[in-house]
MARKE-970741 format. One record per residue (C-alpha): residue number from 1; residue in three letters; chain; y, z, x. Coordinates in nm, 2 decimals, decimal comma. Each point is the difference from the previous one (the first is absolute). Last residue first. Layout:
BEGIN
  nr rest kette      v      w      u
 NUM  Ala     A      Y      Z      X
...
***
This chain:
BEGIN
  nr rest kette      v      w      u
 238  Unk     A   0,49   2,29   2,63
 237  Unk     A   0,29   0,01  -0,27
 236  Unk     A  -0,18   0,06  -0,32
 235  Unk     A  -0,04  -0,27  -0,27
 234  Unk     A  -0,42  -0,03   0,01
 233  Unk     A  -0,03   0,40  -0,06
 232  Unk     A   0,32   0,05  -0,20
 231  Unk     A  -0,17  -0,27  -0,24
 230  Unk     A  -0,35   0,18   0,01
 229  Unk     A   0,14   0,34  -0,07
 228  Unk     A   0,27  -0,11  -0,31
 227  Unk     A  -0,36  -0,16  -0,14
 226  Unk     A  -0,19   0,28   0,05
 225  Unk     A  -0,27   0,11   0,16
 224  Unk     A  -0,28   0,25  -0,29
 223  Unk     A  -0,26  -0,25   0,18
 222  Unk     A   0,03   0,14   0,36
 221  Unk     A   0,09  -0,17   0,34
 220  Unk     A   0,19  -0,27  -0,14
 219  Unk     A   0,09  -0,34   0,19
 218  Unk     A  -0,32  -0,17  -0,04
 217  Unk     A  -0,14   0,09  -0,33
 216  Unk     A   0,36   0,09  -0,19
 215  Unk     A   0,08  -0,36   0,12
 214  Unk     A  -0,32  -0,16  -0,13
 213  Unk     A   0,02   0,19  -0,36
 212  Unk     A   0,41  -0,14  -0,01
 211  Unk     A  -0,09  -0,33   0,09
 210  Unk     A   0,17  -0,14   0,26
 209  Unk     A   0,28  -0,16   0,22
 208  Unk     A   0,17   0,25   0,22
 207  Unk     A   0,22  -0,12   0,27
 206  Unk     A   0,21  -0,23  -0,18
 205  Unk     A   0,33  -0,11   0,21
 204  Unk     A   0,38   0,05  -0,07
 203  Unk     A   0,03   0,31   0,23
 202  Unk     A  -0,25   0,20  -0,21
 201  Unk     A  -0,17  -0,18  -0,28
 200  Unk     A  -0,35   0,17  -0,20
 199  Unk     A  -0,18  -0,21  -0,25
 198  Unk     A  -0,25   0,20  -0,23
 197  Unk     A  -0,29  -0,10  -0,20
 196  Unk     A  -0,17   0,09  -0,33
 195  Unk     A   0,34   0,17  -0,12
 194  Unk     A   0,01   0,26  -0,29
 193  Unk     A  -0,11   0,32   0,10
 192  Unk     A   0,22   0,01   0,27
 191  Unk     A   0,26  -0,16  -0,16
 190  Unk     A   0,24   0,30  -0,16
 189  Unk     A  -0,10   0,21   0,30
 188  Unk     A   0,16  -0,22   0,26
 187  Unk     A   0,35   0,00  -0,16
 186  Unk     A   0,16  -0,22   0,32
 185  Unk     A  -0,05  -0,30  -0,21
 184  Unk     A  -0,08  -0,37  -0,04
 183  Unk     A  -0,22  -0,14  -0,23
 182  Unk     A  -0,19  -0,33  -0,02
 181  Unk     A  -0,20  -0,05  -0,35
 180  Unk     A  -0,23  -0,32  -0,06
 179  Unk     A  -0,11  -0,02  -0,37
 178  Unk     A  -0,35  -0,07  -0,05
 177  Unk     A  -0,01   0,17  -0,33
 176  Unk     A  -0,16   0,32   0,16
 175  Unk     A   0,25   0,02   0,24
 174  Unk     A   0,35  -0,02  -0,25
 173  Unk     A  -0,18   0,27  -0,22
 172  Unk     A  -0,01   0,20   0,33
 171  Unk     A   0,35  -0,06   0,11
 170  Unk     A   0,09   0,12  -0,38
 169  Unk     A  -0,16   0,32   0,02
 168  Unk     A   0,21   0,05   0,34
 167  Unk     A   0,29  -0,09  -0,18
 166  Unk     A  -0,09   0,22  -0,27
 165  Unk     A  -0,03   0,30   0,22
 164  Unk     A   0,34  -0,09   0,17
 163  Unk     A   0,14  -0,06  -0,35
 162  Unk     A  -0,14   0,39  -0,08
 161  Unk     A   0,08   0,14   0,30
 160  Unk     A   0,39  -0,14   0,00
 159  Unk     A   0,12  -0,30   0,16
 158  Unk     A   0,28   0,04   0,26
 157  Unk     A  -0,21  -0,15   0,33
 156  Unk     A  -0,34  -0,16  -0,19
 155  Unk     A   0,08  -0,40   0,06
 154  Unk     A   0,02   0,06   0,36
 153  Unk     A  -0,02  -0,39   0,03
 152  Unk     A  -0,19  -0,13  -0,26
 151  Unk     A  -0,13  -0,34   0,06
 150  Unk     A  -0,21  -0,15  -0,29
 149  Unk     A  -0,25  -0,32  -0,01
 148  Unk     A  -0,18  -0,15  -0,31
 147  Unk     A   0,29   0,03  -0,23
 146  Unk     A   0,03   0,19  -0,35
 145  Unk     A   0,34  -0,13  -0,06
 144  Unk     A   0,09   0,35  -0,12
 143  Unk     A  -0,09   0,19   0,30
 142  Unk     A   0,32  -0,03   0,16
 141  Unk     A   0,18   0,04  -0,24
 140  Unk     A  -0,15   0,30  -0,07
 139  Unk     A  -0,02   0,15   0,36
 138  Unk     A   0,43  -0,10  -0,01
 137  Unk     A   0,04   0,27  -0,29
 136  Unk     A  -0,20   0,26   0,10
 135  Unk     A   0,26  -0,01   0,36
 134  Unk     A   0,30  -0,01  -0,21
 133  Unk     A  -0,17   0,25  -0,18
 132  Unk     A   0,00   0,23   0,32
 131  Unk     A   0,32  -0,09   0,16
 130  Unk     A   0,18   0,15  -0,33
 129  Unk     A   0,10  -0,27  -0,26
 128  Unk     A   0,33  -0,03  -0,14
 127  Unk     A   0,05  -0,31   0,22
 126  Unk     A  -0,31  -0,15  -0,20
 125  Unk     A   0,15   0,00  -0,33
 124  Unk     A  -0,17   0,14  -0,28
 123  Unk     A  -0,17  -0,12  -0,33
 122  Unk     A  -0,35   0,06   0,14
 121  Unk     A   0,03   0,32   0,14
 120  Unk     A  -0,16   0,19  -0,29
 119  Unk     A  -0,29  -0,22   0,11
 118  Unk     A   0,02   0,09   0,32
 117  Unk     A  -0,34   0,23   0,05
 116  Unk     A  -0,14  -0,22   0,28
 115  Unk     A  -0,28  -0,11  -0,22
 114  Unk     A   0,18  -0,08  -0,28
 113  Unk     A   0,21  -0,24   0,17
 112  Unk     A  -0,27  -0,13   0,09
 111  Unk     A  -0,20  -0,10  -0,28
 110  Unk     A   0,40  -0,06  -0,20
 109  Unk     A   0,00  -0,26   0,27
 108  Unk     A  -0,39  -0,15  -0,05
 107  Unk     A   0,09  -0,02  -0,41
 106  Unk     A   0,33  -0,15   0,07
 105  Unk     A  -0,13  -0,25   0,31
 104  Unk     A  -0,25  -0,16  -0,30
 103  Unk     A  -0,04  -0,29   0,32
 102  Unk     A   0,21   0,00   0,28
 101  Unk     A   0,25  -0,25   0,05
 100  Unk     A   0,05   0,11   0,33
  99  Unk     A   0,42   0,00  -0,02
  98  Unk     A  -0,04   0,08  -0,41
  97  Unk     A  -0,23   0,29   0,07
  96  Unk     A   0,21   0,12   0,29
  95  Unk     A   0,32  -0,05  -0,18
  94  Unk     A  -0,13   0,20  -0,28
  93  Unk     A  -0,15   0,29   0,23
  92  Unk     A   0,33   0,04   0,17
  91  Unk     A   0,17   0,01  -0,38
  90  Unk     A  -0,19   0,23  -0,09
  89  Unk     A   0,09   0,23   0,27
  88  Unk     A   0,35  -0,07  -0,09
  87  Unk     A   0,18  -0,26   0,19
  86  Unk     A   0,36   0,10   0,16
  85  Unk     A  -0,09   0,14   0,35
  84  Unk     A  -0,25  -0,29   0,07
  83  Unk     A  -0,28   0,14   0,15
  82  Unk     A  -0,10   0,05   0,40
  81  Unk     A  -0,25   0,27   0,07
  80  Unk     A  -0,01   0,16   0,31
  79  Unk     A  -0,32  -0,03   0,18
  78  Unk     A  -0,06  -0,32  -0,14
  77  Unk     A  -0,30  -0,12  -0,26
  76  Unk     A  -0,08  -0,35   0,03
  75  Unk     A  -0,22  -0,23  -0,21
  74  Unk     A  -0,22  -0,31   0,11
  73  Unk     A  -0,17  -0,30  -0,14
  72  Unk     A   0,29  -0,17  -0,13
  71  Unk     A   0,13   0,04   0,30
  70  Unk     A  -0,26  -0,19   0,20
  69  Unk     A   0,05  -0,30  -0,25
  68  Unk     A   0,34  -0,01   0,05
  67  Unk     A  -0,01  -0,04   0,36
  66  Unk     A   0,12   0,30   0,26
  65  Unk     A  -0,31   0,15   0,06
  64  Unk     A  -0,16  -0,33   0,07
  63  Unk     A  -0,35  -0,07  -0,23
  62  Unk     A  -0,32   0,07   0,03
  61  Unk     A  -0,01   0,25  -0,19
  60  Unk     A   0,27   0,20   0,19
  59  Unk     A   0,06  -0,16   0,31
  58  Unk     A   0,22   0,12   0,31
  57  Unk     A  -0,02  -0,19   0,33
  56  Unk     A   0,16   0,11   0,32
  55  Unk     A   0,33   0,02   0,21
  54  Unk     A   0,35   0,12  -0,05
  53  Unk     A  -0,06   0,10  -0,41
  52  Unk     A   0,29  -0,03  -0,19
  51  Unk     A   0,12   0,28  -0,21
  50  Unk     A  -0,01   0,09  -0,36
  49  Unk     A  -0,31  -0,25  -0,08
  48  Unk     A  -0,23   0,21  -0,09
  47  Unk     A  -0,27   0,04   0,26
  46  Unk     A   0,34   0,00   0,23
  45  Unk     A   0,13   0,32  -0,18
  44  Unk     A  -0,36   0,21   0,00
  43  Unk     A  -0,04  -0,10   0,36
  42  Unk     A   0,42   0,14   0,04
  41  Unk     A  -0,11   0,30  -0,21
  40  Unk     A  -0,28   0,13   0,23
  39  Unk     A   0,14  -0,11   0,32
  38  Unk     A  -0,08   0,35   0,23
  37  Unk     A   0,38   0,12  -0,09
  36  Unk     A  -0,17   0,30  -0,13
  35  Unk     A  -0,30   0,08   0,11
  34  Unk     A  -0,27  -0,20  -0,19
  33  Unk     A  -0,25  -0,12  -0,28
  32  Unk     A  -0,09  -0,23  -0,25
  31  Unk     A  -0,22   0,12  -0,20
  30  Unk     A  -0,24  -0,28  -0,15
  29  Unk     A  -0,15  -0,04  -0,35
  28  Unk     A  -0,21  -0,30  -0,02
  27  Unk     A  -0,14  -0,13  -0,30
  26  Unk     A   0,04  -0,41   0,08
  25  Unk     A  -0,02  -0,02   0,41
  24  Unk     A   0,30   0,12   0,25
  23  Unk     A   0,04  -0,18   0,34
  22  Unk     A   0,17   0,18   0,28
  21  Unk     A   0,15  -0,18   0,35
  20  Unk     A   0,28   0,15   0,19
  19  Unk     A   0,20  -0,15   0,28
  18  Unk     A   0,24   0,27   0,05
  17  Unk     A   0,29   0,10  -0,31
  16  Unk     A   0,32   0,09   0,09
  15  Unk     A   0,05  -0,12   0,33
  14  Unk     A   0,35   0,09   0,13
  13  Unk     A   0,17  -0,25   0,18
  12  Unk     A   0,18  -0,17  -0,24
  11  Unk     A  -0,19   0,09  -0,34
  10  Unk     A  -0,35  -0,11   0,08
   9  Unk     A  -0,28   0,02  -0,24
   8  Unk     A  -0,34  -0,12   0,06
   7  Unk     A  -0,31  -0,08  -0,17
   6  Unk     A  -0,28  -0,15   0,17
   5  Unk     A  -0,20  -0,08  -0,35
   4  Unk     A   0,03   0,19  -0,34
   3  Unk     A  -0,24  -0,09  -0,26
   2  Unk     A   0,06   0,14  -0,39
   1  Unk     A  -0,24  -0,09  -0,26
***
């Protein structure tokens, strides 16, 4: 669903991103993880199409990231959530329906919208929204077109337990209707249960690329380790 080959991202002379290569299947839920500044969010960014890639090949389907048919095939979630200050959270939902011409989009919004708890939000402006329902409000949209391929990038940071536990019920649906799920985040607890495989960047490269059952096998030294344990384990300064 997604192949990334020889990536690299150079701003100047810093390099961003380091010649990495990843390919995720249909089902996959992957964490991608890192330090800060490791080039979590810039890979995210060129998958989609926000930045221009240096070097490499990006296909999703088959297809270019940046072609039409890729994006049709793809949703994005960003670590801040960008809405249009004077559109309701209706409104958002509408002009997604009408922009992907998704099917019955009223009956999968108010679905949703239910599901993050906004319906008495419905009616209101997004720039009277705190951080946190901005944030509910952008996972919707995003998951209205019902695509085959989704990016989140820290898509938990401001949500509440309950939308962070129905986010994570909502990866799993994604999964198990072959549904390919990439997610980026420093919140290691809320994915460890959840991903089948792990990529770990530091300094713009992957240095950990694999199953989640494998890495507990080979890099932990008990089966109670942690996630948080194995990733300060492969990030630490030797």
């Amino acid at each position: 669903m997604l192949k990334v080959e020889h990536l690299t991202k150079q701003y100047r002379n810093v390099v961003a991103v380091d010649d990495i290569s990843f390919t995720l299947n249909k089902g996959d839920i992957v964490g991608l993880l890192g330090p800060n500044g490791a080039g979590k969010s810039t890979t995210i960014k060129t998958i989609v199409g926000l930045l221009r890639k240096t070097a490499g090949v990006i296909t999703i389907d088959n297809y270019p990231n940046t072609s039409l048919e890729a994006k049709k095939r793809f949703t994005y979630v960003p670590e801040a959530p960008e809405l249009y200050d004077m559109l309701t959270v209706w409104e958002h939902l509408q002009f997604i329906g009408y922009a992907y011409d998704v099917a019955n989009f009223e009956e999968k919004a108010e679905r949703l919208i239910e599901r993050y708890d906004l319906w008495d939000k419905r009616d209101i402006l997004s720039k009277e929204l705190s951080k946190g329902m901005k944030q509910k409000v952008s996972i919707c949209c995003a998951l209205l077109p019902e695509p085959d391929l989704y990016l989140f990038d820290e898509p938990m940071i401001g949500l509440d337990p309950k939308s962070i536990r129905e986010t994570k019920l909502i990866f799993k649906e994604l999964s198990e209707q072959q549904k390919t799920v990439l997610v980026s985040t420093h919140l290691l607890d809320s994915i460890e249960n959840l991903c089948q495989r792990v990529l770990v960047m530091k300094n713009g490269k992957i240095i950990v690329d694999m199953a989640m059952e494998e890495m507990k096998r080979e890099l932990g030294n008990s089966e109670n380790v942690s996630l948080e344990d194995l990733f300060l384990e492969v990030t630490k300064d030797e």
